[in-house]
PDBQT receptor file of N, H, CA, C and O in Angstrom, charges set to zero:
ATOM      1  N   UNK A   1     -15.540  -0.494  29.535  1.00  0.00    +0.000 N 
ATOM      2  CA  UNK A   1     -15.182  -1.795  28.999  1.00  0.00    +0.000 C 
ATOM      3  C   UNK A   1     -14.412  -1.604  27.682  1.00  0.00    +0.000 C 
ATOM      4  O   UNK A   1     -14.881  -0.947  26.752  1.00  0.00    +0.000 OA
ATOM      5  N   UNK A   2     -13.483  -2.069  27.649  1.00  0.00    +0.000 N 
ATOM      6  H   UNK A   2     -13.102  -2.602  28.404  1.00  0.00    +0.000 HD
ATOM      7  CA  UNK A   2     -12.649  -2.228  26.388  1.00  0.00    +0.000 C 
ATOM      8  C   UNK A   2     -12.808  -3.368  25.087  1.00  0.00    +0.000 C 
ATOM      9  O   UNK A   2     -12.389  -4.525  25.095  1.00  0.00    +0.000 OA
ATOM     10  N   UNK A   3     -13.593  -2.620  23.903  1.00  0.00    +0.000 N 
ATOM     11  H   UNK A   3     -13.933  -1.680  23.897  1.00  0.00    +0.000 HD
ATOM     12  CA  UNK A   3     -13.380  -3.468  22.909  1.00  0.00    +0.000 C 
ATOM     13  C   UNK A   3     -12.743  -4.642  22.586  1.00  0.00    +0.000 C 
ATOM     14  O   UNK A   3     -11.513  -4.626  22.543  1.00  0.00    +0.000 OA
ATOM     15  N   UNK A   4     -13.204  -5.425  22.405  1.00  0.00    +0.000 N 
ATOM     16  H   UNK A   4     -14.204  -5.438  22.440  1.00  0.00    +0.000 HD
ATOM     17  CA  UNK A   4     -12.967  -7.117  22.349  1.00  0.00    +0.000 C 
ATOM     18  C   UNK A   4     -11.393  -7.173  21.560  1.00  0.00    +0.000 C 
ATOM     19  O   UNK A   4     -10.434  -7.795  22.017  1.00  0.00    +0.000 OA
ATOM     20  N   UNK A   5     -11.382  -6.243  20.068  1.00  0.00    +0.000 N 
ATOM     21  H   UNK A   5     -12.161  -5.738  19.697  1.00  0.00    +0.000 HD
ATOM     22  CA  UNK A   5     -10.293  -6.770  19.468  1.00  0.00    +0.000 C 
ATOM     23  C   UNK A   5      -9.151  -5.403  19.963  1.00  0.00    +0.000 C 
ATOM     24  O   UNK A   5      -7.974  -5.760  19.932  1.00  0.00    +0.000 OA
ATOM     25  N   UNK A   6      -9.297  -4.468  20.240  1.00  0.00    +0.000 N 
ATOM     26  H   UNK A   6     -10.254  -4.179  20.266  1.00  0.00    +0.000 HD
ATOM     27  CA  UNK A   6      -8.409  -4.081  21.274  1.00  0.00    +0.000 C 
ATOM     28  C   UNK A   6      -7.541  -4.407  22.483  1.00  0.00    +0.000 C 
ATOM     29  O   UNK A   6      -6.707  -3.642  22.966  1.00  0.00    +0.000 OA
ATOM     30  N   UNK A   7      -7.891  -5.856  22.993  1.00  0.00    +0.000 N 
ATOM     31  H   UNK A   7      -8.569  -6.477  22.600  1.00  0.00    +0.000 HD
ATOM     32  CA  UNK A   7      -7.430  -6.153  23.769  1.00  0.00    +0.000 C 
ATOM     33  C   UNK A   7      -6.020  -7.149  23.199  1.00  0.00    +0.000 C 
ATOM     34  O   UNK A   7      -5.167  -7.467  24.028  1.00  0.00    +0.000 OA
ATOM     35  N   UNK A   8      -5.902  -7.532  21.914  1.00  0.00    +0.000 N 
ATOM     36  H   UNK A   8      -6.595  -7.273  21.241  1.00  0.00    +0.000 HD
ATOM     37  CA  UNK A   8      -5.231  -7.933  21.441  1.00  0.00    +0.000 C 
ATOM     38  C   UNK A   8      -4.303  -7.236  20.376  1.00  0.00    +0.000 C 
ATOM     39  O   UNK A   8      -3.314  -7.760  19.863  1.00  0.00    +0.000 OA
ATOM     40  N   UNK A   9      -4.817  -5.878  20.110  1.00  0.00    +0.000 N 
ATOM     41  H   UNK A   9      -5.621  -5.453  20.527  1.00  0.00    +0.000 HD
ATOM     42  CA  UNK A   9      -4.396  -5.085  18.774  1.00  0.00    +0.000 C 
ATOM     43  C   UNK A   9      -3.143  -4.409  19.872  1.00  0.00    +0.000 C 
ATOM     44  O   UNK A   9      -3.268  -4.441  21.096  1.00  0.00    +0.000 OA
ATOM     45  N   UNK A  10      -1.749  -3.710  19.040  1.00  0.00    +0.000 N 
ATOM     46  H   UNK A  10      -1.647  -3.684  18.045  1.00  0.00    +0.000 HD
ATOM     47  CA  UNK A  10      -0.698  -3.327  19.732  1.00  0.00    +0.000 C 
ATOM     48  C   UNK A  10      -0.271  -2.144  18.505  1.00  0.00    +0.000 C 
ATOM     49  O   UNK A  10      -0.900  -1.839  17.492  1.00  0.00    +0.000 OA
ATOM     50  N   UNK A  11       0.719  -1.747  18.894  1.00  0.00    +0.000 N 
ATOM     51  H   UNK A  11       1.230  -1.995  19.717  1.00  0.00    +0.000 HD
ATOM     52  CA  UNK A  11       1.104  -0.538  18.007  1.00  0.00    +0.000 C 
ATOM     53  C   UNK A  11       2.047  -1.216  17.405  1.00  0.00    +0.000 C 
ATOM     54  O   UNK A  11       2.619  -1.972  18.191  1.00  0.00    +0.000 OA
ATOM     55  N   UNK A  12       2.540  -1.266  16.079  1.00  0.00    +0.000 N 
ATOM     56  H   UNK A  12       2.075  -0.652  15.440  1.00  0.00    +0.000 HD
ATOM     57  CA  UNK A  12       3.561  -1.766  15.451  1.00  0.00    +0.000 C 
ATOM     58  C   UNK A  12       4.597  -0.759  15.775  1.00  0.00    +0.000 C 
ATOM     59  O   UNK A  12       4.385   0.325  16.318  1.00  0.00    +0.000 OA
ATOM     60  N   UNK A  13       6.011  -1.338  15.294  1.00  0.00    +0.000 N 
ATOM     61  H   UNK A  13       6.184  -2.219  14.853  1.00  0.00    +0.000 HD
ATOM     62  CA  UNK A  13       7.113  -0.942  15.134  1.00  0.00    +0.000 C 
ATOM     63  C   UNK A  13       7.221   0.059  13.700  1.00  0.00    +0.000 C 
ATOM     64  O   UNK A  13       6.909  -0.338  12.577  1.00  0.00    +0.000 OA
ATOM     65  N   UNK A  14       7.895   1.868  14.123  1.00  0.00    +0.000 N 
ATOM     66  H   UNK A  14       8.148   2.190  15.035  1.00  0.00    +0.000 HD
ATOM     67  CA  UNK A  14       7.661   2.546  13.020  1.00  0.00    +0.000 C 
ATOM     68  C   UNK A  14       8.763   2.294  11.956  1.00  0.00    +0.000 C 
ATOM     69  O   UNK A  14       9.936   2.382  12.317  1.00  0.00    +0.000 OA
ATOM     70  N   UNK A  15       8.474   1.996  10.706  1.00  0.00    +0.000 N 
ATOM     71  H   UNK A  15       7.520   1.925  10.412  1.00  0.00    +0.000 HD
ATOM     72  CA  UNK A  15       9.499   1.600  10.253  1.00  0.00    +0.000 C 
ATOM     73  C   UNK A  15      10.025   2.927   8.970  1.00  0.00    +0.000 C 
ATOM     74  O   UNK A  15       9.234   3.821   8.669  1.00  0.00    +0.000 OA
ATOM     75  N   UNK A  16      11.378   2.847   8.368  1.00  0.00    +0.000 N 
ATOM     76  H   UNK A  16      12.020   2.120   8.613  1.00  0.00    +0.000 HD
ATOM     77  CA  UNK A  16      11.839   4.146   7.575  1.00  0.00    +0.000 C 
ATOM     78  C   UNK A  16      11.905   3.577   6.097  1.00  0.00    +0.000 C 
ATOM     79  O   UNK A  16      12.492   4.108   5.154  1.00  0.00    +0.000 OA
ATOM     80  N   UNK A  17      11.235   2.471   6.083  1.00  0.00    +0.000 N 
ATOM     81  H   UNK A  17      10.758   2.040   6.849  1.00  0.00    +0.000 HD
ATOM     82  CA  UNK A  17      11.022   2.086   4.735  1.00  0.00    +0.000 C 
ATOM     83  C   UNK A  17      10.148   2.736   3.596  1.00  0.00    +0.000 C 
ATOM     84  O   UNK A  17       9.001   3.169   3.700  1.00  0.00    +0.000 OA
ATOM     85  N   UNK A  18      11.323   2.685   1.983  1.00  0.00    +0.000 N 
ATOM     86  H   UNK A  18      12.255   2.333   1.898  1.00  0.00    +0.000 HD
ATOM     87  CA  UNK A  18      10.190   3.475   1.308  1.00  0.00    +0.000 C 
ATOM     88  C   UNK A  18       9.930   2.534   0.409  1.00  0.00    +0.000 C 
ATOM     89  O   UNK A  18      10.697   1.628   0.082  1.00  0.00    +0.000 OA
ATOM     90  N   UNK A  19       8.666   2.767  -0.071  1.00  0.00    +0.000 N 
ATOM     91  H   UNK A  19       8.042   3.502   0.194  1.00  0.00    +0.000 HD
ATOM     92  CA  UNK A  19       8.155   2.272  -1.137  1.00  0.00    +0.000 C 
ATOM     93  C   UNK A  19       8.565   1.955  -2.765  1.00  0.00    +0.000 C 
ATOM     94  O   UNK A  19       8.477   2.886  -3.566  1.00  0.00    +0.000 OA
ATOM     95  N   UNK A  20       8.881   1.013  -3.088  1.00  0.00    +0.000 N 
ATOM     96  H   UNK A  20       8.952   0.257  -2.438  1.00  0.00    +0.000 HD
ATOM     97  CA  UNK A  20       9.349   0.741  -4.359  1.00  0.00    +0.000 C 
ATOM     98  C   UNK A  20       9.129   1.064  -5.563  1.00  0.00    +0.000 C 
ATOM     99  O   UNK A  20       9.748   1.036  -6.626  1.00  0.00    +0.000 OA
ATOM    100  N   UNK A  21       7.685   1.514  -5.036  1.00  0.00    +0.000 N 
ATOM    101  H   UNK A  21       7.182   1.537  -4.172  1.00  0.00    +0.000 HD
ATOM    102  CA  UNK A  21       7.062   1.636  -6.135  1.00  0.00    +0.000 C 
ATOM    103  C   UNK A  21       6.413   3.869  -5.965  1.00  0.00    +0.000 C 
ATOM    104  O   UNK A  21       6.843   4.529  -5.019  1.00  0.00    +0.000 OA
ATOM    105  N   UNK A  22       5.634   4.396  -6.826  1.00  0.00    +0.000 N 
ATOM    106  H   UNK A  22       5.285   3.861  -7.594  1.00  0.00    +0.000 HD
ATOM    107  CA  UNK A  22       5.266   5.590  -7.125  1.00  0.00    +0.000 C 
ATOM    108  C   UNK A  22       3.798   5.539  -7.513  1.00  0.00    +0.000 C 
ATOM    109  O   UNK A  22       3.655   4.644  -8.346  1.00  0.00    +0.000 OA
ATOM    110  N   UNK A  23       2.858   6.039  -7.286  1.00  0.00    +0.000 N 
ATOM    111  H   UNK A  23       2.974   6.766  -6.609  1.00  0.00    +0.000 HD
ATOM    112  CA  UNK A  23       2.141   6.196  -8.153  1.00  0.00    +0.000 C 
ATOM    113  C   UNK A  23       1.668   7.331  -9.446  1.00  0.00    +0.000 C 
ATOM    114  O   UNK A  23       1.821   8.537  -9.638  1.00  0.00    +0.000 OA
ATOM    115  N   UNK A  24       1.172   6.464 -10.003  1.00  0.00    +0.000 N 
ATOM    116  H   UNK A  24       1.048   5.484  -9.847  1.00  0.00    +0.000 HD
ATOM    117  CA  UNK A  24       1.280   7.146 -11.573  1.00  0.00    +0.000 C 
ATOM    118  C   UNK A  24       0.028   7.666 -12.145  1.00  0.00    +0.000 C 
ATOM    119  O   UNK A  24      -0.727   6.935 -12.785  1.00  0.00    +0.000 OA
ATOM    120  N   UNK A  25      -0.281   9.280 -11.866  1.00  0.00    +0.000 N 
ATOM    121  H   UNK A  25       0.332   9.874 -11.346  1.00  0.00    +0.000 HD
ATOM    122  CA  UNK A  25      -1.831   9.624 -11.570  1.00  0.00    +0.000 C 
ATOM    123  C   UNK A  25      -2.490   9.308 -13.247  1.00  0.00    +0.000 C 
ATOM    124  O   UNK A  25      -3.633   8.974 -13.557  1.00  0.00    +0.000 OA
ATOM    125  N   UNK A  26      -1.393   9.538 -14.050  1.00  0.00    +0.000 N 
ATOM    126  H   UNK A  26      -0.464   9.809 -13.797  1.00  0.00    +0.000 HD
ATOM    127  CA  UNK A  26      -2.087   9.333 -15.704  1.00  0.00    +0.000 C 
ATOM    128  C   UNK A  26      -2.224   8.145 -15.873  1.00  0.00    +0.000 C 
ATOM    129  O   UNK A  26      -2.949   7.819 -16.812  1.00  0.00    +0.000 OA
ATOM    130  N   UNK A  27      -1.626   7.119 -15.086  1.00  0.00    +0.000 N 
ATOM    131  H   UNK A  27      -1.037   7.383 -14.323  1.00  0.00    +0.000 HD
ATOM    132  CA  UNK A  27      -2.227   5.623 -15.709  1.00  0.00    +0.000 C 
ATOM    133  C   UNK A  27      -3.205   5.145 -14.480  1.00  0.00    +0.000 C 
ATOM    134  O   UNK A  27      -4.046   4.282 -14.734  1.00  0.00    +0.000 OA
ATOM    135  N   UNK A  28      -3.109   5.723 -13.063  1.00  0.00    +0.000 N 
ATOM    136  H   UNK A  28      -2.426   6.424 -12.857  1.00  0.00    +0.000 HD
ATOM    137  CA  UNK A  28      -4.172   5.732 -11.854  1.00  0.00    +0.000 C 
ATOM    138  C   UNK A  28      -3.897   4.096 -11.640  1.00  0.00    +0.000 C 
ATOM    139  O   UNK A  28      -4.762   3.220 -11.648  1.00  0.00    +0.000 OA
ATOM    140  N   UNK A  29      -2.544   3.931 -11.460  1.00  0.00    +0.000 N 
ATOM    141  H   UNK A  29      -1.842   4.642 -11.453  1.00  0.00    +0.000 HD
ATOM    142  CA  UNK A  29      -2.050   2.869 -10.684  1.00  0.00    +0.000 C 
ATOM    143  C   UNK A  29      -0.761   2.795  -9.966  1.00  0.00    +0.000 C 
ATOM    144  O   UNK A  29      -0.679   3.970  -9.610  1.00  0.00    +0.000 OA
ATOM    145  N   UNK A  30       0.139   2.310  -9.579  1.00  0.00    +0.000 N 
ATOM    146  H   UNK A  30       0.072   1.355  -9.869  1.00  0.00    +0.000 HD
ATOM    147  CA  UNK A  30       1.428   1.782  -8.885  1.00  0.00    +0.000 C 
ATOM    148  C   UNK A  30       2.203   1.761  -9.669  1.00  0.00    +0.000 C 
ATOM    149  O   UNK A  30       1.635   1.440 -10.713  1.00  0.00    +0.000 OA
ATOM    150  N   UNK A  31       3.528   1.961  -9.884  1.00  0.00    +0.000 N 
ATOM    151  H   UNK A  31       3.989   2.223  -9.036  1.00  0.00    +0.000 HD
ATOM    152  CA  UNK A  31       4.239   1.336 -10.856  1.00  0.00    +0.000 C 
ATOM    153  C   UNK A  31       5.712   1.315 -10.252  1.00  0.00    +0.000 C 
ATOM    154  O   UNK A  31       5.980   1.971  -9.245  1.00  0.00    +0.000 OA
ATOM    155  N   UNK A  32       6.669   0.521 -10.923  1.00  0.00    +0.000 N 
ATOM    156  H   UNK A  32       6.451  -0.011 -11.741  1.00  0.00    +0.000 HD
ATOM    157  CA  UNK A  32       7.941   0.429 -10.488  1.00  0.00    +0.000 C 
ATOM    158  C   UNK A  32       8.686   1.244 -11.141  1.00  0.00    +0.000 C 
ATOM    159  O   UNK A  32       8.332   1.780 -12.191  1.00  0.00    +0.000 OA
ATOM    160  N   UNK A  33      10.129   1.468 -10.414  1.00  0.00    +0.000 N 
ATOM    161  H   UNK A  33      10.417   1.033  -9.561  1.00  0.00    +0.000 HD
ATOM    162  CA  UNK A  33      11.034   2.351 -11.390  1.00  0.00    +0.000 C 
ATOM    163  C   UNK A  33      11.185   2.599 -13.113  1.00  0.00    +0.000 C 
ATOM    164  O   UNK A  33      11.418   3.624 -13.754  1.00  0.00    +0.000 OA
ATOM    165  N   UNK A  34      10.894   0.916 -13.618  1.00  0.00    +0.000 N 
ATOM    166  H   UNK A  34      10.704   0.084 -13.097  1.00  0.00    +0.000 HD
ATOM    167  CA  UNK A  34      10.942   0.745 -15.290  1.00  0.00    +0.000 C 
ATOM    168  C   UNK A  34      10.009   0.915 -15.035  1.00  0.00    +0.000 C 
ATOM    169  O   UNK A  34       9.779   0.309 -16.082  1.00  0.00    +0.000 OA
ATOM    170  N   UNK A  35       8.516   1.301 -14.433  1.00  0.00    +0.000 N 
ATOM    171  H   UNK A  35       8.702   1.794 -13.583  1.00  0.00    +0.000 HD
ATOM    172  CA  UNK A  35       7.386   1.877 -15.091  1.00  0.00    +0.000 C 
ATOM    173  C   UNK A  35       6.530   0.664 -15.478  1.00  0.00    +0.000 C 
ATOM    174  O   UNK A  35       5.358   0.816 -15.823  1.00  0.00    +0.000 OA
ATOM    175  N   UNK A  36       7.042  -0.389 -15.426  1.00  0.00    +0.000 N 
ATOM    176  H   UNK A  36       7.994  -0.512 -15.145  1.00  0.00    +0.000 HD
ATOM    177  CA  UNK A  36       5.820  -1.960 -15.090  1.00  0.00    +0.000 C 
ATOM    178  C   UNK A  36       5.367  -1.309 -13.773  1.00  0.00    +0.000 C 
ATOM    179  O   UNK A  36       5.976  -0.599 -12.973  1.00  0.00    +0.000 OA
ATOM    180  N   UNK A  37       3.859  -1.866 -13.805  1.00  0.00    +0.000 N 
ATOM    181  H   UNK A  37       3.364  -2.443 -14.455  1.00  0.00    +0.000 HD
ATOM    182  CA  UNK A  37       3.282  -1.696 -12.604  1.00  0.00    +0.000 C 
ATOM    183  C   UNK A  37       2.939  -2.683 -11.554  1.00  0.00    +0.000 C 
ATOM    184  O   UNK A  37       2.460  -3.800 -11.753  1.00  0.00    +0.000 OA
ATOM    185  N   UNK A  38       3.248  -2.123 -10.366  1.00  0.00    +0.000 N 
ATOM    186  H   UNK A  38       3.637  -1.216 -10.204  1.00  0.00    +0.000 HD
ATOM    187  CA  UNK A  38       3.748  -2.386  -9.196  1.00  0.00    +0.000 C 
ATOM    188  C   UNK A  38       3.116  -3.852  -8.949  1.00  0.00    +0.000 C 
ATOM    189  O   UNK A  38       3.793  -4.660  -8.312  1.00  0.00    +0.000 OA
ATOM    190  N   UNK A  39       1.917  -4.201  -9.402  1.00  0.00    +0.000 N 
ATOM    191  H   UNK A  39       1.367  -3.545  -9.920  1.00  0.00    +0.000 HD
ATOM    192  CA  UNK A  39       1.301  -5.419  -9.117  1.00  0.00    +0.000 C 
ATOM    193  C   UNK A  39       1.983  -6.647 -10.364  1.00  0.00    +0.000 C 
ATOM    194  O   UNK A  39       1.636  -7.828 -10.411  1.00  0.00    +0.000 OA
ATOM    195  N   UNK A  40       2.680  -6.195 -10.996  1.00  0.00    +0.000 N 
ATOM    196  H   UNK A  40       2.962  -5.236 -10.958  1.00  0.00    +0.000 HD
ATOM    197  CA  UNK A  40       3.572  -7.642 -11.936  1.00  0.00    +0.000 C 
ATOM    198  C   UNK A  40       4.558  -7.683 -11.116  1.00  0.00    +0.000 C 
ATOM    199  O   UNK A  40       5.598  -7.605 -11.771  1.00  0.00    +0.000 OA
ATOM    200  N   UNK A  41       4.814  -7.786  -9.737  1.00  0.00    +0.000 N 
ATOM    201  H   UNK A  41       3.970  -7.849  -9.205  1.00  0.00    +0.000 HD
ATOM    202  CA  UNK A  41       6.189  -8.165  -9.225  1.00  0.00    +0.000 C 
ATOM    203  C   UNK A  41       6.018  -8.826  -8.010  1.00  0.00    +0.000 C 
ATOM    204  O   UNK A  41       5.986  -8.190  -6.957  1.00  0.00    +0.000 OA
ATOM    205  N   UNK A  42       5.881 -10.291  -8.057  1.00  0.00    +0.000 N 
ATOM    206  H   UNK A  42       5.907 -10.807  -8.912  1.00  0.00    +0.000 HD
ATOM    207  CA  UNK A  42       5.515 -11.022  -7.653  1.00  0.00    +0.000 C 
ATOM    208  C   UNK A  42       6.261 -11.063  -6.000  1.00  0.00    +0.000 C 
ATOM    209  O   UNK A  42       5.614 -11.381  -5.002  1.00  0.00    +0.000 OA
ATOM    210  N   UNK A  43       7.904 -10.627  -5.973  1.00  0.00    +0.000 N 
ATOM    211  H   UNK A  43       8.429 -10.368  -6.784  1.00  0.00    +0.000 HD
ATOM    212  CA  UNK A  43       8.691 -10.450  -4.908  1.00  0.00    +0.000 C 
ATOM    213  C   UNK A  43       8.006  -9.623  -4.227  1.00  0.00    +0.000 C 
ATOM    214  O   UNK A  43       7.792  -9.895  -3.046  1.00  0.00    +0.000 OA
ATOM    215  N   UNK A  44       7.426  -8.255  -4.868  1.00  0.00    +0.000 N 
ATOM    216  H   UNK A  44       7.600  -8.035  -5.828  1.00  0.00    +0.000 HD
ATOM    217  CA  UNK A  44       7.503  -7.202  -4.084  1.00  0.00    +0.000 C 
ATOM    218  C   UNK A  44       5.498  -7.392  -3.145  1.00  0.00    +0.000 C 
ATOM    219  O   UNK A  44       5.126  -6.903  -2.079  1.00  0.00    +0.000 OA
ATOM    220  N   UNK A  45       4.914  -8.042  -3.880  1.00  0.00    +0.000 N 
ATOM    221  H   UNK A  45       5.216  -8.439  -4.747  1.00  0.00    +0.000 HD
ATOM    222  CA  UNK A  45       3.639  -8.482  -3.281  1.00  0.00    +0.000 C 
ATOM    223  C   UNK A  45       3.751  -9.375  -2.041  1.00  0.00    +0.000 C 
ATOM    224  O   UNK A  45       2.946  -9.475  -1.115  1.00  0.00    +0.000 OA
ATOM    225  N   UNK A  46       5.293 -10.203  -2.273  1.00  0.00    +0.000 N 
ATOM    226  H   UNK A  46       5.948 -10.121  -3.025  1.00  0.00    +0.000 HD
ATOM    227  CA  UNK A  46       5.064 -11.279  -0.896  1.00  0.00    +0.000 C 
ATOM    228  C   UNK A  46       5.587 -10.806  -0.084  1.00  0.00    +0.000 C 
ATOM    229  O   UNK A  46       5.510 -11.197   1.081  1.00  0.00    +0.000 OA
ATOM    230  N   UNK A  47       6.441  -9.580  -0.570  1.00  0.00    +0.000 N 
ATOM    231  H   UNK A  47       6.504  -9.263  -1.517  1.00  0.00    +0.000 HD
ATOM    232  CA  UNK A  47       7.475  -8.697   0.669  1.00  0.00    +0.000 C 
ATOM    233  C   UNK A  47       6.559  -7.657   1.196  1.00  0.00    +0.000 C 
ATOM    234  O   UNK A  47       6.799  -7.513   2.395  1.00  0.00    +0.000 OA
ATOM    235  N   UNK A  48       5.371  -6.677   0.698  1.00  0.00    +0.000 N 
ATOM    236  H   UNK A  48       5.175  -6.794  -0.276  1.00  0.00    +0.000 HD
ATOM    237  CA  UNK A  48       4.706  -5.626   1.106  1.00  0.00    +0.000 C 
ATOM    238  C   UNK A  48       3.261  -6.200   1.210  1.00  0.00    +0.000 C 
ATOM    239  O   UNK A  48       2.605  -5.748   2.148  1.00  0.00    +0.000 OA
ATOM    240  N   UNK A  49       2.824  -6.858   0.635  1.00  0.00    +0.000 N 
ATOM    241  H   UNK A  49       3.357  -7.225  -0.127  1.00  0.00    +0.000 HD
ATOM    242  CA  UNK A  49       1.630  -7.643   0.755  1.00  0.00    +0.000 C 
ATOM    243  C   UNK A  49       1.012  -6.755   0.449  1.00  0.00    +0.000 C 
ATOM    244  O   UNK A  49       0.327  -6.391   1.405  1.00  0.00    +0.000 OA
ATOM    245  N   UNK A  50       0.798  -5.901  -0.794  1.00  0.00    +0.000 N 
ATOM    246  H   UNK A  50       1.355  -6.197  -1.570  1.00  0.00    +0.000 HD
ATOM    247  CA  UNK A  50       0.008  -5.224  -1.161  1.00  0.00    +0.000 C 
ATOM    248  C   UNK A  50       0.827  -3.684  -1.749  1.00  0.00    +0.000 C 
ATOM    249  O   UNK A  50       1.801  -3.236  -1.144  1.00  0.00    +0.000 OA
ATOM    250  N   UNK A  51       0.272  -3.028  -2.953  1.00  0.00    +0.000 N 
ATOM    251  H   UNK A  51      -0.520  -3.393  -3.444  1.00  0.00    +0.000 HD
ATOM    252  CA  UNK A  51       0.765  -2.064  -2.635  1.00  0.00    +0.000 C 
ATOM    253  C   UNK A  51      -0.388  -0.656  -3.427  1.00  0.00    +0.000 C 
ATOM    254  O   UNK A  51      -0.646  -0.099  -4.494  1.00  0.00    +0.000 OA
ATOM    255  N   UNK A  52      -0.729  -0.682  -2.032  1.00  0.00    +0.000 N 
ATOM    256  H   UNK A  52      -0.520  -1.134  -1.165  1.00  0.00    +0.000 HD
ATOM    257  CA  UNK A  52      -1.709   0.014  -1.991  1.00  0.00    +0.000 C 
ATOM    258  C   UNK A  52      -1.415   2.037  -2.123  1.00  0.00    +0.000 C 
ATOM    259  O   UNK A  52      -0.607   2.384  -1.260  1.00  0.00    +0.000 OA
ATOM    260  N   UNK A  53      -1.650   2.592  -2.528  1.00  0.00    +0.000 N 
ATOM    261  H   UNK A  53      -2.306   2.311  -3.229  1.00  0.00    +0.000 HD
ATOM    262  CA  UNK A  53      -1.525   3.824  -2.405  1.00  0.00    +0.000 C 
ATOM    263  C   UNK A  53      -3.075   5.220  -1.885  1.00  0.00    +0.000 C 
ATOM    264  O   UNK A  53      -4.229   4.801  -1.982  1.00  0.00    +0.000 OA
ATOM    265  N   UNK A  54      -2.910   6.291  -1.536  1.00  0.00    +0.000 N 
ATOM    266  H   UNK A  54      -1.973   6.631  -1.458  1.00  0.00    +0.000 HD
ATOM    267  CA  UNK A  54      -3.542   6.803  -1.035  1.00  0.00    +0.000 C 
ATOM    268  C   UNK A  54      -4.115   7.991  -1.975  1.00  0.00    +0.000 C 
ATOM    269  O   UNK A  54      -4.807   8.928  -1.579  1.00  0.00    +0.000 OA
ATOM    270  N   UNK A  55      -3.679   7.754  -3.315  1.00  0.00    +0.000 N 
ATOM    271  H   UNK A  55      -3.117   6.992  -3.637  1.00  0.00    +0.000 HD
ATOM    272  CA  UNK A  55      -4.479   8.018  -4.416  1.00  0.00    +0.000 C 
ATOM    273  C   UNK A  55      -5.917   7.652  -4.570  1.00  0.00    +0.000 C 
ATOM    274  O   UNK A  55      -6.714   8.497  -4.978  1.00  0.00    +0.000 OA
ATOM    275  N   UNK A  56      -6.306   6.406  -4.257  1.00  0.00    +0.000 N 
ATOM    276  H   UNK A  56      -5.658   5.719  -3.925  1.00  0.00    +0.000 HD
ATOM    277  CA  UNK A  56      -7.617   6.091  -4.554  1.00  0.00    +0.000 C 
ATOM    278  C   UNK A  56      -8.363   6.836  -4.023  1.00  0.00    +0.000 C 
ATOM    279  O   UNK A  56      -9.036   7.557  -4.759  1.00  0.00    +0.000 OA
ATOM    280  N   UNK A  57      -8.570   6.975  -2.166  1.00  0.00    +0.000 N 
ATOM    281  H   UNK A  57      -8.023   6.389  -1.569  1.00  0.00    +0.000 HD
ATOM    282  CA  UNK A  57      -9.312   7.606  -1.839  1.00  0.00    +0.000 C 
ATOM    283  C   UNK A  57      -9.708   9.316  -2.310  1.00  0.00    +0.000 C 
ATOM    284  O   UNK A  57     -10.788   9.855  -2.064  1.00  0.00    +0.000 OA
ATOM    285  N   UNK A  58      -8.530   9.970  -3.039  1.00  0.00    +0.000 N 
ATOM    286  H   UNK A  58      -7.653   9.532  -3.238  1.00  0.00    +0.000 HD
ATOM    287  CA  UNK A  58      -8.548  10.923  -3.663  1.00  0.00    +0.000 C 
ATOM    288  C   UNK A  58      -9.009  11.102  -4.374  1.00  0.00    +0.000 C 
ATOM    289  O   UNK A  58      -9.467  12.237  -4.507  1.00  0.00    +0.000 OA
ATOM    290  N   UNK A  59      -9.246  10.018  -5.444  1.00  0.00    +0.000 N 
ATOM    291  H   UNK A  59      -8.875   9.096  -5.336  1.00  0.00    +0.000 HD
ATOM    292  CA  UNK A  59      -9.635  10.450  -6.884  1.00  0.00    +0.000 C 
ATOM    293  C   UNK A  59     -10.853   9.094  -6.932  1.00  0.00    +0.000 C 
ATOM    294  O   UNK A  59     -11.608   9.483  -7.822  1.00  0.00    +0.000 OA
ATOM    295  N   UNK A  60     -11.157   8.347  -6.658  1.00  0.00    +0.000 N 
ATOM    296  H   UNK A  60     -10.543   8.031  -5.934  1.00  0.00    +0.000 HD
ATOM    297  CA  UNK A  60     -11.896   7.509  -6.704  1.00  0.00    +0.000 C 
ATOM    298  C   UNK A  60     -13.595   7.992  -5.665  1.00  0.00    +0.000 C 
ATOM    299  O   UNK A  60     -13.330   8.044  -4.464  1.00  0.00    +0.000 OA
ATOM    300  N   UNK A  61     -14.797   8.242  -5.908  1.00  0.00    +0.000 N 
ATOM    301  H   UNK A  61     -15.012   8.199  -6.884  1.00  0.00    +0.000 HD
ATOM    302  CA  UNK A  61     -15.924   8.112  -5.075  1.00  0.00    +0.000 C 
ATOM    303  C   UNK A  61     -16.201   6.767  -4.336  1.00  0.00    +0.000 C 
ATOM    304  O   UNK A  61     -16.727   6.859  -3.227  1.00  0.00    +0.000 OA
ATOM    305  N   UNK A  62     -15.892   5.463  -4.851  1.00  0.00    +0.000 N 
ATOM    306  H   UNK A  62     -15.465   5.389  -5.752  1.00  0.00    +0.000 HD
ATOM    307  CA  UNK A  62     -16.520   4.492  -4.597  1.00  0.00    +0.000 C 
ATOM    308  C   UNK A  62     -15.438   3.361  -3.551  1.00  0.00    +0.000 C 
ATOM    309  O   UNK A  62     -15.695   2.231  -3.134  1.00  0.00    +0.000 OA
ATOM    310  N   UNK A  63     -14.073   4.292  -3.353  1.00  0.00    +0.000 N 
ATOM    311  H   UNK A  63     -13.865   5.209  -3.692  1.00  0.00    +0.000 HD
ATOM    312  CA  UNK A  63     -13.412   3.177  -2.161  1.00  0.00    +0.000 C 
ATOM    313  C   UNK A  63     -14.169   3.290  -0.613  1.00  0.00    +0.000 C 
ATOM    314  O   UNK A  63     -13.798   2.564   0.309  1.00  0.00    +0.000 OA
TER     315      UNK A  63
């Protein structure tokens, strides 16, 4: 039997988009090219809906 929300989940489209933003291990957040960080840019939150990086799980115990 196949999982309930599997029957609706699909593979997205791979896309070659990069990220706008970098993360910045000495300040242990996101940031943009000028170095504001990535969460003051209100465009780039409604365009990526998040911008999450794979730092946390690295350096963080508690994600």
């Amino acid at each position: 039997m196949r999982p309930f929300a599997l029957q609706y989940a699909s593979l997205g489209k791979p896309t070659d988009t990069v990220a706008p933003y970098r993360f910045d291990a000495a300040r242990q957040l996101n940031v943009l090219p000028d170095g504001r960080p990535a969460i003051s840019d209100t465009e780039l939150l409604l365009t990526a809906g998040t911008t999450t990086s794979t730092a946390g799980s690295q350096t963080h115990f508690d994600d």
